[in-house]
N, C-alpha and C positions, 0 to 999 in steps of 0.2 A: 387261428383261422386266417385266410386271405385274405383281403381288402376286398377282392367281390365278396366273399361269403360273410367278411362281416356289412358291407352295404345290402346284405340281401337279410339280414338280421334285424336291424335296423328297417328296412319297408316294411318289413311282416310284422315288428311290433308294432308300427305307426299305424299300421291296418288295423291290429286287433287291440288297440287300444283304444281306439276310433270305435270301433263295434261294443265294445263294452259302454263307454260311457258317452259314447253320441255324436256323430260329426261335429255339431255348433260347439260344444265344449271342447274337443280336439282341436278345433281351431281357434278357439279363443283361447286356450293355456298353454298350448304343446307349439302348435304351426310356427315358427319362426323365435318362438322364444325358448326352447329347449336343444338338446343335440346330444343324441343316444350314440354310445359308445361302447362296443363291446371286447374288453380286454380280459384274458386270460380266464374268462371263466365266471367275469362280475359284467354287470350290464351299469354302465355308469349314465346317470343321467345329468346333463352340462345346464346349469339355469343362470338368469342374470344377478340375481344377488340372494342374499340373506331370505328377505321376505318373501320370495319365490319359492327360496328352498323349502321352509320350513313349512308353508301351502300347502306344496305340490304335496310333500312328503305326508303333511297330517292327511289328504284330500284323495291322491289316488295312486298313495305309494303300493296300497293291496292289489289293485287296478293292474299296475305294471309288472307287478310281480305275479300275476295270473296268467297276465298276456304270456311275459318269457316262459313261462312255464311247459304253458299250453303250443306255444311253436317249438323250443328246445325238447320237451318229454323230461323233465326233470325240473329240480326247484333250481332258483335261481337267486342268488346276491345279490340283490338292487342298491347303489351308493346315489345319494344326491350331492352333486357338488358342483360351486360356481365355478364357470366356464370364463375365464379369461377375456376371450373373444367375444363373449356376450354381452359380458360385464361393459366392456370397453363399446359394443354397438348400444346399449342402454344408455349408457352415459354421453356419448354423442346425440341421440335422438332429444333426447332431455335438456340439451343445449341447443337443438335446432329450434324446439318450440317454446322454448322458456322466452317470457314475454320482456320486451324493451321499452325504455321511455326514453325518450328523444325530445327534451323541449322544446317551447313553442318560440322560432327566431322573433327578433322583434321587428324585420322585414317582413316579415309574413305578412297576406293583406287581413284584415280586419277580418274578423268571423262573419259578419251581414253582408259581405259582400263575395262572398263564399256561395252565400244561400239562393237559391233558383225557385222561383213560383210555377203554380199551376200543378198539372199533372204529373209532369215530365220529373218533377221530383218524387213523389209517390212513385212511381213506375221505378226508378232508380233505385228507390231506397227496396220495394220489395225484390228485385232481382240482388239486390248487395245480400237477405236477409236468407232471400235461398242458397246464394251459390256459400255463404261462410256458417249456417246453420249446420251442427253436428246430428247427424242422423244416427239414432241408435240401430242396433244391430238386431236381427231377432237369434242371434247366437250366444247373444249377452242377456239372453229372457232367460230369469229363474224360474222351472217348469217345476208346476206343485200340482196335488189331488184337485187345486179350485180352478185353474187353468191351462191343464194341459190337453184338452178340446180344442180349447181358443187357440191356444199356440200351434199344435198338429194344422189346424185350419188355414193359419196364417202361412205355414211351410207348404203347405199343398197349395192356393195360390201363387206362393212364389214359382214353385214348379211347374205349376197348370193354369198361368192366367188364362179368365173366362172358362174354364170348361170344370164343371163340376159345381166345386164351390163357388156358385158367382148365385144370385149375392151374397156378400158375407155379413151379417152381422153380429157385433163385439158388444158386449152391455156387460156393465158393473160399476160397482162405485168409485167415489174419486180414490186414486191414485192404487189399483187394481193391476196398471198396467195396458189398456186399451192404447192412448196415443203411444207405447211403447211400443206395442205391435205393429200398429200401424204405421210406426217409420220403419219400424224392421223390414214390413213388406213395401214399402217403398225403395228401404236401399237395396233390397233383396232383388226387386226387378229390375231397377238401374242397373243392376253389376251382370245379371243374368241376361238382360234382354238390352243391349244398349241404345240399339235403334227406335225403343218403345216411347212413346208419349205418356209421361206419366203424372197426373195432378194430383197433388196433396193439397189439402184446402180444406181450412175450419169454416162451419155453416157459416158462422157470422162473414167472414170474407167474400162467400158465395150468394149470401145477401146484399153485402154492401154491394157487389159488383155488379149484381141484377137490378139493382135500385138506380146505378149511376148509368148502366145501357139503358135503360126504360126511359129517362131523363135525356139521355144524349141521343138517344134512337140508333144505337149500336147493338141492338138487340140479336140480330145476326150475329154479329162476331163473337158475342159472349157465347151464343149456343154452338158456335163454331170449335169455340174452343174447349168447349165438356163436352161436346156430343164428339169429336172427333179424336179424342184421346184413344187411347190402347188398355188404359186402368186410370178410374177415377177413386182415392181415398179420400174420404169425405169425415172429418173429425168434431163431436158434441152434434151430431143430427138435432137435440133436444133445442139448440137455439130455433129452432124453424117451429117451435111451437106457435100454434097459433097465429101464424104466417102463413095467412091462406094463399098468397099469391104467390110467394116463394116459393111455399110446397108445390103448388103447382107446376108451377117452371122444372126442380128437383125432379116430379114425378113423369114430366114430359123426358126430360134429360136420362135418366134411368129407364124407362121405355125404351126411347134411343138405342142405349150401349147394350139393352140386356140382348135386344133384337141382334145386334151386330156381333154377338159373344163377344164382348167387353166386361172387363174385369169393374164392378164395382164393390168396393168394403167401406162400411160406415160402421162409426160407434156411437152408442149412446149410452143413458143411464140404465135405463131399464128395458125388459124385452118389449115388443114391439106392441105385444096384445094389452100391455099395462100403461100404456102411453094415452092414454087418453087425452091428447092437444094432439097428434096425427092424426090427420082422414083417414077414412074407412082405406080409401084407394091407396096412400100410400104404406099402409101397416100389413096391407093384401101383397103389396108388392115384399115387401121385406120380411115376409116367413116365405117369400118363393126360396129358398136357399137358408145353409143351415145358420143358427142363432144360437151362439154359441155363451156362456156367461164367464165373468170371470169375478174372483170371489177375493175379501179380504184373504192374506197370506196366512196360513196356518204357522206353528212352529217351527216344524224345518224345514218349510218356506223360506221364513222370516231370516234362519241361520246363514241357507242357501245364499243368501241377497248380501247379508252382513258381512261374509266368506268374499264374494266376488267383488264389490264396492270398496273391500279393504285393499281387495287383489289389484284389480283398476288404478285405485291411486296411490298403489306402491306402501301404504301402508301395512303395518305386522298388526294382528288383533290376535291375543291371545283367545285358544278358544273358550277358556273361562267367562271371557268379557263376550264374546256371541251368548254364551249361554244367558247371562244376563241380562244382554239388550235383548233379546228375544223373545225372552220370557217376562218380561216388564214392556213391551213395547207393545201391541197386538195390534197395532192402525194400520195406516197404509204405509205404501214405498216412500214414499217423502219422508215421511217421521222417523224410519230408521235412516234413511241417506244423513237426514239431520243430524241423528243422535252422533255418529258414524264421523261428520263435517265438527259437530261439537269439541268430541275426543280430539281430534288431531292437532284441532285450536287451544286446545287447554293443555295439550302435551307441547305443542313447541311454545308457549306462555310460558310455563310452567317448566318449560328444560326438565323436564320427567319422562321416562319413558313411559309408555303404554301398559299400563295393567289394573286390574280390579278395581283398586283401594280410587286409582287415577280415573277412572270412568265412571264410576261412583259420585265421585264428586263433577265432572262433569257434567253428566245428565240429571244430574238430584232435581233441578229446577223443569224439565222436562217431561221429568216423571210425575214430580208433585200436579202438574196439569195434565197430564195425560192419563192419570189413572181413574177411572169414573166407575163408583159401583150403582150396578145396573137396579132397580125395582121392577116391581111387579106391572106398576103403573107406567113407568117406561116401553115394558111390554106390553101394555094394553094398546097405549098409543101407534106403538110401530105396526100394530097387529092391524090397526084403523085405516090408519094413515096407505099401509100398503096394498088396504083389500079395498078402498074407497065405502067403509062401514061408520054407519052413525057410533059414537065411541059408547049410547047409552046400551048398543043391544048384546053388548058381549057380556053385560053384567045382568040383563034381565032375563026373564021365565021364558024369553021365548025358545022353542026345541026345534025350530025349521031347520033344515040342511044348511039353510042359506047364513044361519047364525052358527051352530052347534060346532060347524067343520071348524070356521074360523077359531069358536071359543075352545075347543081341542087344543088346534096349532097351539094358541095363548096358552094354555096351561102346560102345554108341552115344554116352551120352550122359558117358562117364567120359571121352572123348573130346572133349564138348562145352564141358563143366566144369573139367576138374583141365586141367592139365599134362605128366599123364602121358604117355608114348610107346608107340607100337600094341604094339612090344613088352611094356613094362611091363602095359599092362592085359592083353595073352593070359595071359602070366605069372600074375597076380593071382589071374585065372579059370580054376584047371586047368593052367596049363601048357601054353597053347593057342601057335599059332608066329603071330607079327605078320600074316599073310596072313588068318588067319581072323578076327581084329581090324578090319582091312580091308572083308574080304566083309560082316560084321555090319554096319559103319557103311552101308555101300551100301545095304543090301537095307533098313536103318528107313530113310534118308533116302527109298529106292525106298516105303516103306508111306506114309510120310508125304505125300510128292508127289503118289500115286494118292487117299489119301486112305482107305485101306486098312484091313479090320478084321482082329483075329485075336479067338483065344480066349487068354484069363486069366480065370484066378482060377475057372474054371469054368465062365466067361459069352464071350459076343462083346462083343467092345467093339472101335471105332475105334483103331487107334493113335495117333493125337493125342492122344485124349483121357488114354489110359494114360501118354503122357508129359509131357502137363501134373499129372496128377497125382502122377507120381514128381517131379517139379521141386519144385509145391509142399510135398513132404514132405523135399527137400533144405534148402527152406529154410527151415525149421522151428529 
């Protein structure tokens, strides 16, 4: 072929490998760190080293070979192999940011006198905290069945601030991912819209700062500066519980932006009708736009994460050893990042490579604490504790709607979780005989399947949604 026609081989793979497996991952693995090569008949693919290769290749060697297929009309020989020039760009980038120490002269003046009082140091130190703060990407979000809602939401945003989704809200338990998203759509609008005003800001900050205008009577300028933004990200909404005056200010300030289509997205724990420390007025305001959940990481969720985080920091994970952490880990993104931070520390200790037997013995102490088996009573609680239920009524005679649904869910999912036997949980619950055990489990898996609402707590709500948020408070 000719140099145009193989540059023209090369765009149309990059296209339809893009189409396959999704802009943000084409740009987070391929965009700048590969270089497709099409010689005599093989489609080579040029990577920066070893641990790349062997990624790309286990991850989306079928991928690439669908693509050539499907533009060529014929199968195609895919080679992964490191690329010199690559090799050699890797390894400078890796020298520019690999960190220095420079001792402290002993002309230097004194540390205390270094130091500056009043404001003017606060102000300094939070402008130093944004501008060297690493903003994740939302092209580096592993997108699974618990939140690929949130995410699609998060992407539409960045494309259409203010108009549609606006407001946004994120809920789920800790480390689900919410503030990951939310810097995603922060760096997302920086890079897309450069002229935009854009505030990122945890409640608690958005308290302190309302508390220090109301005090210094700069109360203007603070609302100058939410109310006049382009998108306000607002992260743990939950700290403004019970902050009547706060919230109030929040619900003027959201007024504000919704009126001018300005982009607002806030997270919090839970969805907005289960919030019970929010006013009526501002839980009215935050179902006006959709309310999206996001859920602990399923399996190959959990792989997904394990896969990328090895990829990131250049480490090789056999995929034995994903299968392992993933299926012994079941918490949030922290706890695998961890497990993941463990291995690498107990391989270069240990001058061992990476493998099974080696990560085994790394996380053995992690696992011994993180593995929790569930009871029955465990679920009673979380079944209480979520629906705001006296804990005595899910085990007594009574048959109202108001108990029965809840005591369903419980037996549904004390079935799901523990160990227990139909008998043991009727037992649990009253005294009930294994057949009603039975019929409960049926009739949620029947809610679920239809996609089914009932009444809790007061309100209608989905049953899904009521039993992702008894899960997340199991596993608390």
């Amino acid at each position: 072929m000719t140099t145009a026609s193989n540059c023209e081989v090369v765009a149309a793979l990059g296209h339809l490998i893009a189409q396959r497996i999704g802009e943000p991952r084409y740009d987070l693995f391929f965009t700048g760190k590969t270089k497709f090569t099409w010689n005599d008949g093989q489609l080579i693919v040029g990577v920066p080293n070893r641990f790349v290769q062997e990624w790309l290749e286990n991850t989306f060697a079928e991928d690439i070979r669908q693509a050539a297929q499907q533009f060529l009309g014929r199968a195609v020989h895919v080679i992964f192999t490191i690329d010199p020039q690559l090799f050699q760009m890797a390894r400078q980038k890796e020298a520019a940011v690999a960190p220095s120490f420079q001792p402290r002269n002993k002309n230097d003046p004194p540390a205390s006198s270094l130091r500056r009082e009043g404001e003017d140091l606060a102000t300094d130190f939070q402008k130093t905290v944004r501008t060297a703060r690493h903003w994740r990407q939302l092209r580096d979000f592993v997108v699974g069945p618990g939140n690929r809602m949130a995410h699609a939401s998060a992407l539409s945003v960045v494309e259409h601030p203010g108009q549609g989704v606006n407001p946004l809200v994120l809920h789920g338990g800790v480390g689900t991912g919410k503030t990951h998203l939310l810097e995603g759509i922060y760096a997302g609008l920086r890079q897309r819209y450069p002229a935009f005003q854009v505030r990122f800001v945890r409640a608690e900050e958005f308290t302190q700062r309302f508390i220090q205008a109301m005090r210094s009577g700069k109360i203007g300028s603070f609302r100058r500066f939410y109310r006049d933004c382009d998108a306000l990200l607002l992260d743990d909404l939950d700290f403004l519980s019970r902050k009547k005056a706060t919230q109030e200010e929040f619900l003027y300030t959201f007024d504000a932006m919704i009126a001018q289509n300005r982009q607002i997205v806030v997270t919090c724990a839970c969805h907005p009708k289960l919030a019970d420390t929010f006013s009526p007025e501002l839980t009215d305001r935050l179902l006006g736009g959709p309310v999206c959940s996001l859920l602990p990481p399923e399996l190959e969720t959990r792989k997904g994460i394990l896969r990328l985080k090895a990829v990131l920091a250049g480490t090789h994970l056999p995929e034995d050893v994903v299968d392992y952490l993933a299926s012994h880990l079941d918490g949030h993104v922290r706890e695998l990042e961890g497990a993941l931070h463990s291995i690498r520390h107990f391989s270069r200790v240990a001058n061992r490579p990476i493998d099974l037997a080696l990560a085994r013995e790394a996380v053995a102490d992690l696992l011994r604490h993180s593995v929790r088996v569930l009871e029955v009573e465990d679920v009673h609680r979380a079944v209480c504790r979520a629906l705001g239920l006296d804990e005595k009524s899910l085990r007594s005679k009574d048959r109202s709607w108001a108990v029965s649904h809840p005591r369903m869910i419980a037996m549904f999912l004390a079935r799901k979780h523990t160990r227990a036997t139909y008998a043991e949980i009727g037992k649990y619950f009253g005294g009930r005989i294994h057949s009603t055990v039975v019929a409960a489990e049926k009739k949620v898996r029947t809610w679920l399947d239809e996609d089914s609402e009932c009444t809790f707590a007061r309100h209608r709500w989905r049953v899904r949604e009521i039993v992702e948020r008894i899960e997340r408070e199991m596993l608390r």
